[in-house]
C-alpha positions in Angstrom: -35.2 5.9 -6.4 -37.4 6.2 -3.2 -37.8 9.1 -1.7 -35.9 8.5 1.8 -32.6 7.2 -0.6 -33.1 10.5 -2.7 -33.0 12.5 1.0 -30.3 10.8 2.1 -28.2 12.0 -0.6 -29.4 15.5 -0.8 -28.3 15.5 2.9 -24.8 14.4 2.1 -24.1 16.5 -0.8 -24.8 19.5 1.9 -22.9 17.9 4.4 -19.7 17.0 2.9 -19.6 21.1 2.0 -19.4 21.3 5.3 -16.8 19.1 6.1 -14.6 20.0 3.2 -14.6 23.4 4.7 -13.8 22.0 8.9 -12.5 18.1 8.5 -11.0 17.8 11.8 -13.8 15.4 12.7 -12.8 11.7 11.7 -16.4 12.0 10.3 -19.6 14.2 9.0 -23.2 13.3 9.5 -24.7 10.7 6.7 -20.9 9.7 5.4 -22.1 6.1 5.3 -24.7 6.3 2.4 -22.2 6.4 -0.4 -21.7 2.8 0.6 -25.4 1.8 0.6 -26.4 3.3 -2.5 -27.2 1.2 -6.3 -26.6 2.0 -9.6 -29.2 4.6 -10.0 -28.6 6.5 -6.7 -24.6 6.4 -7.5 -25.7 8.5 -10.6 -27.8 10.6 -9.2 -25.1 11.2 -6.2 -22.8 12.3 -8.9 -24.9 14.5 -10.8 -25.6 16.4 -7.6 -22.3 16.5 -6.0 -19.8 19.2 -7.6 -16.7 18.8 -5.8 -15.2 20.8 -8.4 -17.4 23.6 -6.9 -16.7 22.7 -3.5 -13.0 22.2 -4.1 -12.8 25.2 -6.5 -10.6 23.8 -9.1 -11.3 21.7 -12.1 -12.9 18.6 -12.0 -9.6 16.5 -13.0 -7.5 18.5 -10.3 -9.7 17.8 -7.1 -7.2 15.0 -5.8 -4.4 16.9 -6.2 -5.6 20.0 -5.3 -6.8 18.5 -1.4 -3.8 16.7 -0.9 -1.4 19.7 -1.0 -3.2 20.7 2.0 -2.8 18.5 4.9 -5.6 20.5 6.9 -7.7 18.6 4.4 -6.2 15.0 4.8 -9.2 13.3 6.1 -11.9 15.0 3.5 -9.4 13.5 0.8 -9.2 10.7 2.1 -12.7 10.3 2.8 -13.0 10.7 -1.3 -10.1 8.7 -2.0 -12.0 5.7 -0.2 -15.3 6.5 -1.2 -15.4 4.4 -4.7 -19.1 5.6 -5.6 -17.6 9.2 -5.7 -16.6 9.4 -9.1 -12.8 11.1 -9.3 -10.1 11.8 -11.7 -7.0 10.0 -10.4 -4.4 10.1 -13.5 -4.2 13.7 -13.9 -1.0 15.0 -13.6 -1.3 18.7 -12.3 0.4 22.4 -13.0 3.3 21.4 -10.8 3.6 18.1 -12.5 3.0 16.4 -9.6 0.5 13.3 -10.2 -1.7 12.1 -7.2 0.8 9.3 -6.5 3.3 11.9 -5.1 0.6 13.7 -3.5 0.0 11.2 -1.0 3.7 10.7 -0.6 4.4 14.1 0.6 1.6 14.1 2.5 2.1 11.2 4.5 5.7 9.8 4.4 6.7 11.4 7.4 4.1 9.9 9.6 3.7 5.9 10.2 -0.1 5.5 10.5 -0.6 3.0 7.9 -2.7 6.1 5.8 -0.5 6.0 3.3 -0.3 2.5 1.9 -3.9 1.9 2.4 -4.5 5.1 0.3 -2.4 3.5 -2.4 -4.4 0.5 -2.3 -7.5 2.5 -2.4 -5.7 4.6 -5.5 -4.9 1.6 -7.6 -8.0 0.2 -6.9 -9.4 3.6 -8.6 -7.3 2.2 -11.8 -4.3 4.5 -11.0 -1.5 3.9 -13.8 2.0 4.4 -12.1 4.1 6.6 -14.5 7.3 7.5 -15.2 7.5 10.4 -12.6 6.1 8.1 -9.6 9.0 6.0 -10.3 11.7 8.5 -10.3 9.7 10.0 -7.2 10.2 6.8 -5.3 14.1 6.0 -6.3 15.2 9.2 -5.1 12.9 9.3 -2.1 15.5 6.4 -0.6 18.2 8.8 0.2 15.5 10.8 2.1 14.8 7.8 4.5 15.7 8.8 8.1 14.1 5.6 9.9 13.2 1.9 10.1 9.6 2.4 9.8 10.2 4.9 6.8 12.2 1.8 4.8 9.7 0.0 5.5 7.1 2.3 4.0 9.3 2.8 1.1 9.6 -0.8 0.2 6.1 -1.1 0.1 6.1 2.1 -2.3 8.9 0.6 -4.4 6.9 -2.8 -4.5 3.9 -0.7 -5.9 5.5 1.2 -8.8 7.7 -1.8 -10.3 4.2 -4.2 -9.9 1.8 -1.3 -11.2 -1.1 -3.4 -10.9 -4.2 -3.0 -8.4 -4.4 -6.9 -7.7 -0.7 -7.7 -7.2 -0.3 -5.0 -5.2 -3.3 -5.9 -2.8 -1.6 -9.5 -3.0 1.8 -7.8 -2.0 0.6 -6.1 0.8 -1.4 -8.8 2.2 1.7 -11.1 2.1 4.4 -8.1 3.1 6.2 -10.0 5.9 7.1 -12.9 3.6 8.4 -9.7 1.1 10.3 -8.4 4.1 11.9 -11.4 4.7 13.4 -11.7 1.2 14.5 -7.9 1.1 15.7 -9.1 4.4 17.8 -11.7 3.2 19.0 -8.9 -0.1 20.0 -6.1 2.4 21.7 -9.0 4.6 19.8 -6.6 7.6 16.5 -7.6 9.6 13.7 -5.3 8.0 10.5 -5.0 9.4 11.4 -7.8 12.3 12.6 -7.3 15.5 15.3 -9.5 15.0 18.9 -9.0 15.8 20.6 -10.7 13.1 18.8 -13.1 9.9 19.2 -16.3 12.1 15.9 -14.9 13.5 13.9 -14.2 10.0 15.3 -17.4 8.8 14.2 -19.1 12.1 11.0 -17.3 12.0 10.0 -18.2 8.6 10.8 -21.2 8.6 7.8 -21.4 11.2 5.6 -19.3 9.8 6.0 -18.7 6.0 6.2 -22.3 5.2 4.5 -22.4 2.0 7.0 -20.0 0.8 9.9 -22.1 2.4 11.5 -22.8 -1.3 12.0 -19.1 -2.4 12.9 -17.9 0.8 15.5 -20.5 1.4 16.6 -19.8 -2.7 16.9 -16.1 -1.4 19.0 -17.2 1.0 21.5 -19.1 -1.3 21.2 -16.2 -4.1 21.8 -13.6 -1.8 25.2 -15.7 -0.6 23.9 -15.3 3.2 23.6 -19.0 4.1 27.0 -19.2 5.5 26.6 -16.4 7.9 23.4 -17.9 9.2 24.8 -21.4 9.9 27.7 -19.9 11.8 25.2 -18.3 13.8 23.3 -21.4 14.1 26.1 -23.4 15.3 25.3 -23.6 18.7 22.0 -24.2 19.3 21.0 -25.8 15.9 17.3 -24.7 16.1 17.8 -23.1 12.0 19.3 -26.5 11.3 16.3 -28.8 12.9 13.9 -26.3 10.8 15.4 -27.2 7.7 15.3 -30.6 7.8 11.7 -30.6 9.1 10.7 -28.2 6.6 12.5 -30.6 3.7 10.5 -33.8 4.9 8.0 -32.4 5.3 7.1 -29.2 2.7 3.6 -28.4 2.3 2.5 -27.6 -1.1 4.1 -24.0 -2.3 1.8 -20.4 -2.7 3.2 -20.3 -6.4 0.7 -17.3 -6.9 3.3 -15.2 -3.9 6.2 -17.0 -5.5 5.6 -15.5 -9.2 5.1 -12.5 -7.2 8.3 -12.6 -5.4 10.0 -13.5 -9.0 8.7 -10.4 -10.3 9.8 -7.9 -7.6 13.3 -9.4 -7.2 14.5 -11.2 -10.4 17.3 -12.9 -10.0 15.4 -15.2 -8.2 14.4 -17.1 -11.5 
């Protein structure tokens, strides 16, 4: 290790005490270097920097312990992101909460987008989902007080039954398609700014095309085809997008269809 890279971290192991103890600042001084750093320097990062000190709980509990404390949401979720930090992620602590509900109660409430990337950012970290994460989810629902908040839930929902970093990162990339089908299940726009499912159909029809077969499957299965043509009567746009789409279907995203299949079944 050369002597500026060994600096550089010596520098950030003293400023990140710092910003554990004042985070209001989106950022500290030399935060960058954990992303520029090898093999070598990632060891000697970790041998150096005792969170468990900093934090002042054991080293399997740092996670949980920072994310009761929502003074001290962006310093964990600065180590969160941070993937050369090394961090326990599966622990479940003395509340037997696990890390998973952590960042629910932290964030829920607020629609910033923190909280789904942060379960990205956990899974990616090798998270396992468990059994309490799942009955954490299910009975958050009757908590929900809002549009966005569904929407944040479904996303949360698609995470535990899938349990799986790549899928997950696949689900999220593709979560309009997703909201289309739950869409379709909860015969209610979700996530759209549509007044009825004429529009979702309509819309992705346009747009989701290589996904046209399960979503127009999801529309038969979920017995809402009727009540979209009767809608449709008029104008016939939902009609003339049908046909095209039938003459001319592009080839299928079986990878998002198997995906689809997984988190709604009775589409088989």
């Amino acid at each position: 290790m050369d002597h500026w890279k060994k600096q550089s971290i010596d520098s950030f192991v003293e400023e990140i005490k710092k910003y554990y103890l004042d985070c209001s600042e989106d950022s500290f001084p030399n935060q960058g270097i954990v992303d520029k750093i090898n093999k070598e320097d990632c060891k000697y990062l970790n041998e150096n920097l005792n969170l468990s000190q900093i934090v002042g709980v054991d080293s399997n509990l740092i996670l949980n312990e920072t994310l009761k404390n929502k003074e001290k949401r962006k310093f964990s979720n600065y180590i969160l992101r941070s993937k050369t930090i090394n961090l326990e992620v599966n622990h479940i602590d003395g509340e037997g909460k696990t890390v998973f509900i952590r960042l629910i109660e932290n964030y829920f409430v607020d629609k910033n987008g923190v909280l789904l990337s942060s379960i990205n950012f956990l899974l990616d970290r090798d998270y396992n989902i468990k059994e309490k994460d799942v009955k954490f989810v299910t009975d958050l629902y009757k908590n929900i007080k809002s549009q966005d908040q569904l929407e944040d839930w479904a996303l949360l929902r698609f995470a535990v039954k899938l349990n799986d970093k790549q899928k997950y990162s696949l689900a999220y990339l593709k979560q309009k398609e997703l909201f289309v089908i739950l869409s379709l299940k909860m015969n209610k726009p979700i996530y759209f700014n549509f007044p009825n499912l004429l529009g979702i159909m309509n819309n992705a029809l346009q747009f989701y095309r290589e996904n046209g077969e399960i979503i127009i499957k999801a529309m038969a299965c979920y017995e809402r085809e009727h009540k979209i043509k009767e809608l449709d009567y008029k104008k016939g746009n939902f009609r003339r997008k049908l046909a095209e789409f039938e003459s001319n279907k592009p080839i299928q995203n079986k990878d998002l269809e198997n995906l689809i299949v997984e988190l709604f079944p009775e589409l088989v």
